[in-house]
N, C-alpha and C positions, 0 to 999 in steps of 0.2 A: 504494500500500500504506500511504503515511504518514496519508496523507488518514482510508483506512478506518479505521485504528488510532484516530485522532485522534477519529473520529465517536462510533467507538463506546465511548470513555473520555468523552467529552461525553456522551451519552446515559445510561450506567451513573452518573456524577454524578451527573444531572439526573433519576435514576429512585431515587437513595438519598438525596434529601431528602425531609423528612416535610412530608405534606400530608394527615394525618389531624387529625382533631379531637379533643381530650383528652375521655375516657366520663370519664361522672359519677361511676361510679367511682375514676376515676383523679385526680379533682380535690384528694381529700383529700390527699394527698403533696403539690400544691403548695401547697397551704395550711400547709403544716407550717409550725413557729417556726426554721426553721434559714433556709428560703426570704427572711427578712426581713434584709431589708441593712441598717436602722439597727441604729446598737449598743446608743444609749440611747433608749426610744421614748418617754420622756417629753420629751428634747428633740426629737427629731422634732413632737410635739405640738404642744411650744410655736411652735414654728418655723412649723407649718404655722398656727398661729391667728395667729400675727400678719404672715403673707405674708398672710392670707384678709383682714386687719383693711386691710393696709396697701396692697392695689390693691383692693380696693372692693366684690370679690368672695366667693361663697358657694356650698357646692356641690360634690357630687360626695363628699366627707368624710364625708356621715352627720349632719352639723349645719345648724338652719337659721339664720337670722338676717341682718341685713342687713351695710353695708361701715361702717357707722359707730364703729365698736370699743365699741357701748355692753353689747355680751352678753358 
């Protein structure tokens, strides 16, 4: 009986996690301004241009350029 109990609170778990995919509709709310974890996003910025400067790399950001810190 334990067993049974046990299966089927594993299974109810395992069938109340989500494995939908977010509608395009539904994307705007994650994009909201509340969704963004930096506090200050100009130092976010900074931050991120001189991690990009300082291993060599470029990409992914929205900016191109290369690792030489000359842009």
């Amino acid at each position: 009986m334990r067993k049974i109990l046990l299966a089927l609170v594993l299974v109810s778990t395992a069938a109340g996690c989500g494995r939908q995919a977010v509608r395009a509709a539904e994307k705007e709310f994650l994009a909201d301004q509340i969704m963004v974890f930096d506090e200050d996003p100009q130092q976010a910025s900074s931050d991120e241009h001189i991690r990009t400067n300082r291993e060599g790399a470029s990409g992914g950001q929205g900016a191109g350029g290369g690792g030489c810190g000359c842009n």
